[in-house]
C-alpha positions as CSV (number, residue, x, y, z in Angstrom):
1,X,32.6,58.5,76.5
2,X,29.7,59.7,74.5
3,X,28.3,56.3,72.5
4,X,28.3,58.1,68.9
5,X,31.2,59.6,69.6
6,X,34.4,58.5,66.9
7,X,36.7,56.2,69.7
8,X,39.5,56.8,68.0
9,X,39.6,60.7,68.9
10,X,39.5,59.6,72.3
11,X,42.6,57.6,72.0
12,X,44.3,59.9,70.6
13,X,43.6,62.8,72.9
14,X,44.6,60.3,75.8
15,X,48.3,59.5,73.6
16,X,47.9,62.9,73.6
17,X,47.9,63.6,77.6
18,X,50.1,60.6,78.1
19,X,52.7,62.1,75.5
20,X,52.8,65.8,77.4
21,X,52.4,64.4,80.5
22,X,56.0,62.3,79.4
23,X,57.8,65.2,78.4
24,X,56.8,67.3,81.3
25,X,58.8,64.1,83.2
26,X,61.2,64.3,80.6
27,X,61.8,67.4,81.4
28,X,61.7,67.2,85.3
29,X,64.5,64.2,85.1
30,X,66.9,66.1,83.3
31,X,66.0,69.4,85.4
32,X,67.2,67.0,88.4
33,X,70.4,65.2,86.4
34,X,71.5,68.9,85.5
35,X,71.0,69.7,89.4
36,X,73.2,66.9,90.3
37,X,75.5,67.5,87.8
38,X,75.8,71.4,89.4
39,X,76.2,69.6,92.9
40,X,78.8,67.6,92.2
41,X,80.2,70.2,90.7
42,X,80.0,72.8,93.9
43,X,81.0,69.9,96.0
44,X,84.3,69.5,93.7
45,X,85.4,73.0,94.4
46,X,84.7,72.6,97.8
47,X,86.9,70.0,97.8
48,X,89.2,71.9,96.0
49,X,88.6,75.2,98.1
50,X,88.8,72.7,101.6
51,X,92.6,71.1,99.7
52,X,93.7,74.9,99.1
53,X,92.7,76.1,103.0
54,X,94.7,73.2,104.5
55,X,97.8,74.1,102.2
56,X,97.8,77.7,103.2
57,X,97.0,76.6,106.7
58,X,100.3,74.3,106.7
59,X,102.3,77.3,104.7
60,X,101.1,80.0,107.7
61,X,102.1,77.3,110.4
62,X,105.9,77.0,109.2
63,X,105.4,81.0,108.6
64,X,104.7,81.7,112.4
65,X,107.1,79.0,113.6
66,X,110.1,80.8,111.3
67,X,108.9,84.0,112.7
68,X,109.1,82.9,116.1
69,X,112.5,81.1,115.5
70,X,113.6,84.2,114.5
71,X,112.4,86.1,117.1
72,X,113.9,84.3,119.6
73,X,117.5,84.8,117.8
74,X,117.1,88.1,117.5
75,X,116.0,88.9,121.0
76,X,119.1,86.9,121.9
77,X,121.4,88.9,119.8
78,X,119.7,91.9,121.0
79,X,120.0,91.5,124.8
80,X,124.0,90.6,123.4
81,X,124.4,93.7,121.9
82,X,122.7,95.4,124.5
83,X,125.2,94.2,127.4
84,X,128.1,94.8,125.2
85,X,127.0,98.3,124.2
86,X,126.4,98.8,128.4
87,X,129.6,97.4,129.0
88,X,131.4,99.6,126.6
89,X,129.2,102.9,127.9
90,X,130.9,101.6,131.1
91,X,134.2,101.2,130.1
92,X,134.3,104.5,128.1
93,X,133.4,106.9,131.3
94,X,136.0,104.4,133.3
95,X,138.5,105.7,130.9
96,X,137.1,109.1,130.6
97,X,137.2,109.6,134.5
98,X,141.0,108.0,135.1
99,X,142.0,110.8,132.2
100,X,140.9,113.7,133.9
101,X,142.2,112.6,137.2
102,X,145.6,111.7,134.9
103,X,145.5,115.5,133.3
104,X,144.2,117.2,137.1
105,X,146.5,115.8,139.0
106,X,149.5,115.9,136.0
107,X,151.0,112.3,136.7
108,X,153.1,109.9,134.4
109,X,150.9,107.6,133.1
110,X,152.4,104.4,134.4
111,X,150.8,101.0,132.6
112,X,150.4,99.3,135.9
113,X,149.4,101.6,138.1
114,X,146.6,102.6,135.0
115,X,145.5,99.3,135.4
116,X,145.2,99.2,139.0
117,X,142.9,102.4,139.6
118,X,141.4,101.3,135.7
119,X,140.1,98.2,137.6
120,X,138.9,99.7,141.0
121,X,137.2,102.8,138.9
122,X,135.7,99.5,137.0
123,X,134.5,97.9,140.5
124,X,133.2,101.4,141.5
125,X,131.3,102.0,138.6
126,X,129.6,98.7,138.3
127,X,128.7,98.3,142.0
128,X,127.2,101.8,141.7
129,X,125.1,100.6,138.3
130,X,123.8,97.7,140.2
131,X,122.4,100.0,142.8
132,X,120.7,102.1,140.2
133,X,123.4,104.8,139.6
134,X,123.9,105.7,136.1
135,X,127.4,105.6,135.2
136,X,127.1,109.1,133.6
137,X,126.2,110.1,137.1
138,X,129.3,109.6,138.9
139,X,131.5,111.7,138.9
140,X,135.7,112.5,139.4
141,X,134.9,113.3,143.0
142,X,133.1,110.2,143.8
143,X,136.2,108.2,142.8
144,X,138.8,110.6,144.7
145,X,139.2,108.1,147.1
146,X,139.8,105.0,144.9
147,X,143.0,106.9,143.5
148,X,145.0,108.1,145.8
């Protein structure tokens, strides 16, 4: 301090610096409340994004379980419908054979003895399947013996 210099300019310049020196940590605190403020802020939608992520999580769980309940119906019925539509490919050239052998041989179609040679073609034809035979592969002359 200069000795004829006025002391109160000195004062004031200090109130001065203190006063700036304040407001620049004025400013800095409510920089850092306004940060916080935005942090709790991101950490509420993450919260929020976190609560949304486990609901869709739960809602894709009973998704794939339905899906797989389903599934597992369906491949049921399917293998059903796909025995019975075998069965009835079957059942069809069992019939288809016994009428030509009817309409070659011109006999009276007698109910019981139609069921007979209808159950032995029926044998035939699935023991033949089960060996890899394709019931449209066998033919009137492979059952000749099973009708006379």
């Amino acid at each position: 301090m200069a000795p004829d210099g006025n002391p109160w300019q000195d004062t004031i310049a200090a109130a001065d610096q203190a006063l700036e020196e304040a407001a620049r940590i004025q400013r800095g605190v409510q920089q850092n409340l306004k940060q916080l403020q935005d942090l709790r802020a991101l950490r509420e939608e993450l919260r929020k994004a976190h609560a949304e992520t486990d609901r869709y999580r739960g809602m894709h769980a009973r998704v794939v379980v339905s899906m797989r309940q389903l599934e597992e119906e369906n491949t049921g019925a399917m293998s059903q419908l796909h025995a019975e539509n075998e069965m009835l490919r079957v059942r069809h050239r069992v019939y288809r054979l016994l009428a030509e052998h009817y309409a070659r041989v011109a006999l009276r179609l007698d109910p019981e003895t139609f069921a007979g040679n209808r159950d032995r073609v029926l044998q035939h034809i699935l023991f033949q399947r089960r060996k890899g035979v394709p019931p449209e592969d066998i033919g009137l002359s492979d059952l000749a013996f099973l009708l006379l």
